[in-house]
SEMINU-460717 format. One record per residue (C-alpha): y, z, x; residue in one letter. Coordinates in pm, 1 decimal. Each point is the difference from the previous one (the first is absolute). Example, Ala and Ser with C-alpha at 12.3 -4.5 7.8 and 13.67 -1.06 7.14 Angstrom:
y / z / x / code
-450.0 / 780.0 / 1230.0 / A
344.0 / -66.0 / 137.0 / S
END
This chain:
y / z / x / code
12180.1 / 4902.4 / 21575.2 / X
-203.0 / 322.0 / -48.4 / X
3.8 / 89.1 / -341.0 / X
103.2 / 399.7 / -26.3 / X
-247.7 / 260.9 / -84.8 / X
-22.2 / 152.3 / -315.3 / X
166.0 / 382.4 / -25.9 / X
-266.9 / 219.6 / 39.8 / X
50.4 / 316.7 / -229.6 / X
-248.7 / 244.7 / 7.6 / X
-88.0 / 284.1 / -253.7 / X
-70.7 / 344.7 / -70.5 / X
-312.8 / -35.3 / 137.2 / X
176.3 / -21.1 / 317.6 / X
-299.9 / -230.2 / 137.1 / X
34.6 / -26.0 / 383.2 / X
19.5 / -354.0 / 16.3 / X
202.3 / -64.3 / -240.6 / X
256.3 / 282.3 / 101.3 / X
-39.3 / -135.2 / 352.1 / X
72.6 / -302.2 / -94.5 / X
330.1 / 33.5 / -218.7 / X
122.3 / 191.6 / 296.1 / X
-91.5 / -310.9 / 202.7 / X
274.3 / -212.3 / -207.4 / X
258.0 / 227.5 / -12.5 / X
-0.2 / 94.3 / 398.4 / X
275.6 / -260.9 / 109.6 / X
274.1 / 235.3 / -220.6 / X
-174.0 / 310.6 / -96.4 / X
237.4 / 214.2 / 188.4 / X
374.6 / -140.0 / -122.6 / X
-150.4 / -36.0 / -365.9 / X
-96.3 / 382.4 / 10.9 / X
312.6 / 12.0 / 160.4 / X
180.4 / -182.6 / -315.5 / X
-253.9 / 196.5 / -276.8 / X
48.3 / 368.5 / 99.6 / X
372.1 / -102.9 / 35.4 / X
8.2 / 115.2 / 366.5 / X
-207.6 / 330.9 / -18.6 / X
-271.8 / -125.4 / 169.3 / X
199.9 / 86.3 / 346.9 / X
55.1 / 325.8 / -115.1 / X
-420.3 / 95.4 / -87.6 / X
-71.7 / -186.7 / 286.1 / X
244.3 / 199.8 / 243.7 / X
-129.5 / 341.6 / -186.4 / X
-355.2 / -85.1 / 25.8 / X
75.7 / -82.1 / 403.4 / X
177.6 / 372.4 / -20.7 / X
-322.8 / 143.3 / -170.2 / X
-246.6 / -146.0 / 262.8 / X
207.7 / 120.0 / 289.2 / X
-155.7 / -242.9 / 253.0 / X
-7.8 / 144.9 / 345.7 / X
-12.4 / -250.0 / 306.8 / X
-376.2 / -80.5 / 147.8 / X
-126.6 / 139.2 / -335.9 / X
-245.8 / -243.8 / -152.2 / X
87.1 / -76.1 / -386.7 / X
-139.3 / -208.9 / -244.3 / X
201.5 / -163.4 / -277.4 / X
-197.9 / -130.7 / -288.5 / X
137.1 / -264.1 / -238.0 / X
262.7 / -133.5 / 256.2 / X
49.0 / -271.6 / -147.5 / X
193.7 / -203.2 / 256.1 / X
90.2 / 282.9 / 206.4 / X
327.3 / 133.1 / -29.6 / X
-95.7 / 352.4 / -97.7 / X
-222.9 / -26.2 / 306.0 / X
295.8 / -83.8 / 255.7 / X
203.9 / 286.5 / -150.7 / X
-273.8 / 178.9 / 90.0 / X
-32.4 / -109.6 / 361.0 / X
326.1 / 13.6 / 97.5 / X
-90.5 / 377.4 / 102.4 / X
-237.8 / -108.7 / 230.1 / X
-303.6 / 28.6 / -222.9 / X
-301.6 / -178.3 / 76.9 / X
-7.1 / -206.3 / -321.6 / X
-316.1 / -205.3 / -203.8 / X
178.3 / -218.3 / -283.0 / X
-296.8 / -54.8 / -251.6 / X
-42.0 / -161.3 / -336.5 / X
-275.7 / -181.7 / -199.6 / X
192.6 / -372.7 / -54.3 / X
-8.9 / -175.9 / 294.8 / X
344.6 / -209.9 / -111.0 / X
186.5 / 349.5 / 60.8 / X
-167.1 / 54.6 / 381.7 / X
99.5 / -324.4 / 53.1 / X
341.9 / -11.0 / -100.3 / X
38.2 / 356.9 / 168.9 / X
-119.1 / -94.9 / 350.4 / X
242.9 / -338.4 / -77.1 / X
320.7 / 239.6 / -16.1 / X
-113.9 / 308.3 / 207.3 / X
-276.4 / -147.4 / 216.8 / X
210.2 / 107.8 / 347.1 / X
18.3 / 391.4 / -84.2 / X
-210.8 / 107.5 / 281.2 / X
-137.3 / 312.1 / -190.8 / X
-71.9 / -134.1 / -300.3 / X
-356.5 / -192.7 / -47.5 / X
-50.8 / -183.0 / -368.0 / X
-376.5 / 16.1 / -134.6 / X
-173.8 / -124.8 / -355.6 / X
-151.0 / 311.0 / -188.2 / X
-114.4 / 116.3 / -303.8 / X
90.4 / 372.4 / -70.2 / X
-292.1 / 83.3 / -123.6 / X
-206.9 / -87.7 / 289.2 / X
239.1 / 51.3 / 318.5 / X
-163.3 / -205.2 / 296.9 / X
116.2 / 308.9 / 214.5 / X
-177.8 / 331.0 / 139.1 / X
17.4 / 335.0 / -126.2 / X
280.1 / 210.4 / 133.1 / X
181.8 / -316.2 / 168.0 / X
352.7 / 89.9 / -164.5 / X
256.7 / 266.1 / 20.3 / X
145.0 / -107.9 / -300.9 / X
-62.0 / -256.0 / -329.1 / X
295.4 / -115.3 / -209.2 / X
-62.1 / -258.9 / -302.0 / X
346.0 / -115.4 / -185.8 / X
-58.8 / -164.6 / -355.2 / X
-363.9 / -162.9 / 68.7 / X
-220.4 / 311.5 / -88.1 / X
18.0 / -106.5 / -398.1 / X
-91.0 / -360.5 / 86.9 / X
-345.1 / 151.5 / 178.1 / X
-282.7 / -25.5 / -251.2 / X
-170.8 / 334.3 / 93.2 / X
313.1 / 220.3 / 112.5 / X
-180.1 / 315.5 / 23.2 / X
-251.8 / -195.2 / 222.9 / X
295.9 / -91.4 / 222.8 / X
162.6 / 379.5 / -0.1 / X
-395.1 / 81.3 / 173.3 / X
-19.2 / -257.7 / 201.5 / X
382.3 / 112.0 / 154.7 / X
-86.7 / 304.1 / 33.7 / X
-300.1 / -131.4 / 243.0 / X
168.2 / -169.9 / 212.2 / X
292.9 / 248.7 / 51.0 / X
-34.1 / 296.1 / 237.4 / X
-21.7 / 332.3 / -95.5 / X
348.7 / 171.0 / -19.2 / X
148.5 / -355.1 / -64.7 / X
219.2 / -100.2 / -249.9 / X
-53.4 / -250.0 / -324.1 / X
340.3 / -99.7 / -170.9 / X
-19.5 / -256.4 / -350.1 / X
297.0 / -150.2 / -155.2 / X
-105.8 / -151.4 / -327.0 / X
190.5 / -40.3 / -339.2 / X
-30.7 / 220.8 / -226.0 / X
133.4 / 176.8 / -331.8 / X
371.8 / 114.1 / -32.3 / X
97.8 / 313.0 / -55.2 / X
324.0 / 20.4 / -213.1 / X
-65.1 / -149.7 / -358.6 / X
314.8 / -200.8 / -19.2 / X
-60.6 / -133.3 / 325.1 / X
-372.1 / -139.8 / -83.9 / X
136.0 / -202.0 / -308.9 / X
247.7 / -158.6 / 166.4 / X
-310.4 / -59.3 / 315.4 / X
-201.6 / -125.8 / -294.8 / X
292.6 / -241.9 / -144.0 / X
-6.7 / -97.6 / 414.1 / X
-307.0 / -64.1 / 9.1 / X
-71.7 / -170.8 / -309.9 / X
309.3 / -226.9 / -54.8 / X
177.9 / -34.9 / 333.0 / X
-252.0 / -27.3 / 283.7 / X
-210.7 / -278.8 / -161.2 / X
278.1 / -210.3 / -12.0 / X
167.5 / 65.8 / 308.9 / X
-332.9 / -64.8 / 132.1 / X
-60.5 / -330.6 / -140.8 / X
366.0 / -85.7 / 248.7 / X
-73.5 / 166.5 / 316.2 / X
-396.1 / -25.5 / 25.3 / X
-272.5 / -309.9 / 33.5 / X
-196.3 / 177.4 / -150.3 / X
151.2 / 186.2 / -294.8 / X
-348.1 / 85.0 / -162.3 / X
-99.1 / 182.3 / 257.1 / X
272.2 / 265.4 / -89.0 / X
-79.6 / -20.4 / -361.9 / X
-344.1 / 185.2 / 165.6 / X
202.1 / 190.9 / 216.0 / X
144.5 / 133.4 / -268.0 / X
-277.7 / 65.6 / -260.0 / X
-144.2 / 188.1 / 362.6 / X
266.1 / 201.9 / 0.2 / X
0.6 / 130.3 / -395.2 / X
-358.9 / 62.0 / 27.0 / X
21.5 / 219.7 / 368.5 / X
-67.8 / 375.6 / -92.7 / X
283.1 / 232.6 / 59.2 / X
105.6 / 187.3 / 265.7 / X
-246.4 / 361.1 / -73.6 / X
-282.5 / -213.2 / -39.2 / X
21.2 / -238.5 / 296.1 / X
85.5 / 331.4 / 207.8 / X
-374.1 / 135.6 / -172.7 / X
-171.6 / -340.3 / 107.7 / X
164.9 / 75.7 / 412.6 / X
-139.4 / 393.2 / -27.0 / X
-313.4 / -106.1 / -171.6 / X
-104.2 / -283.2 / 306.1 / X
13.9 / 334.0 / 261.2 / X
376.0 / 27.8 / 47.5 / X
195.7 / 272.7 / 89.8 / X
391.4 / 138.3 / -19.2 / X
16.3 / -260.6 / -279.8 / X
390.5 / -56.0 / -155.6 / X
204.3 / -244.8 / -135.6 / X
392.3 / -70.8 / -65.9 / X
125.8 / -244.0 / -184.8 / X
213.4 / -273.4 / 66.7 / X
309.5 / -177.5 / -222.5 / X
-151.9 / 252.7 / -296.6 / X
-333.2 / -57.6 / 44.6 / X
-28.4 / -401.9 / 32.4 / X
-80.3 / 42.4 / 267.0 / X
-280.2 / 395.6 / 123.3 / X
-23.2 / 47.2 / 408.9 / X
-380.4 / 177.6 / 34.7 / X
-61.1 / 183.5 / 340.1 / X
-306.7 / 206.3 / 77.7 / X
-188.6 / 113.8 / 292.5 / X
-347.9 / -60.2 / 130.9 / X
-192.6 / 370.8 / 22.6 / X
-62.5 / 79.8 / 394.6 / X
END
């Protein structure tokens, strides 16, 4: 009998081995426990961010942090041309596993902050909830903008800070009590959310991560936010 790996839980150093590999564990049933933690929202940011990127059939898009690739089929469902990448092999895997058969959609291990693609290859570049797990985001935003065409599009969904003050201390009493033991039920890996989680609290807000996107060379940079801010939806604009 194989005796069961230990839970990998990685840190706010968000080293890319360790992040990789927490994300290895939990790829079997990332997707229904997000599905169970953001009590059903996650279909919601993920149909809005699909809304944002406004895929267009034989346009070529790259989805970063894909995890095991469902953001990446609602994306090519339009006809897209669609690269699936993340960093932890375990997710590529498991992705290819469940949507291995979509003929335009191609799954490929990468690091965002070192793309293993040309410059200009992309009319557009989404990332959904990974950019805070990247150890050098603003290294990522640059290296997005390389390999996206000019006049293309860059869209980010990534936690963030809510807005109305009642709301965020009921998010925090969420967050705090709630999650980390529902968690501990629905995950095999529960630590890795107690990182997820401390990721989260520590992300800048909305203003500044929309700084960080116009400081890399962006252009046309905005933001809404989602479920009162849990949740900000960044678009910007490569310069022609």
């Amino acid at each position: 009998m194989t005796t069961p790996a230990e839970p990998n839980r990685a840190d706010l150093g968000k080293d890319p081995a360790r992040v990789s590999g927490m994300f290895d564990q939990v790829a079997k049933n990332y997707d229904r426990t997000n599905t169970v933690l953001s009590l059903g929202n996650d279909q919601l940011w993920r149909a809005a961010t699909t809304k944002a990127v406004a895929p267009r059939r034989n346009e070529r898009i790259l989805d970063l942090a894909a995890g095991t690739g469902a953001s990446s089929v609602a994306l090519a469902a339009s006809g897209a041309v669609v690269v699936a990448a993340d960093f932890s092999p375990g997710m590529i895997a498991e992705g290819r596993r469940r949507h291995g058969d979509v003929q335009n959609l191609s799954f490929t291990e990468a690091d965002a902050t070192a793309l293993p693609f040309a410059d200009n290859e992309f009319d557009a570049v989404t990332i959904s909830f990974g950019l805070r797990n990247v150890n050098e985001p603003k290294k990522a935003l640059a290296e997005m903008l390389r390999v996206t065409r000019p006049g293309g599009r860059l869209v980010i969904a990534e936690f963030s800070h809510p807005t109305p003050r009642a709301f965020a201390g009921l998010y925090r009493f969420y967050s705090d009590r709630v999650l980390p033991r529902v968690a501990k039920t629905v995950s095999s890996n529960a630590e890795a959310y107690d990182y997820l989680n401390e990721s989260i609290k520590n992300w800048p807000d909305q203003h500044t991560l929309a700084a960080w996107i116009r400081a890399s060379g962006w252009t046309d940079v905005a933001h809404r936010n989602l479920t009162f801010g849990i949740v900000a939806l960044h678009r910007a604009v490569k310069p022609l």
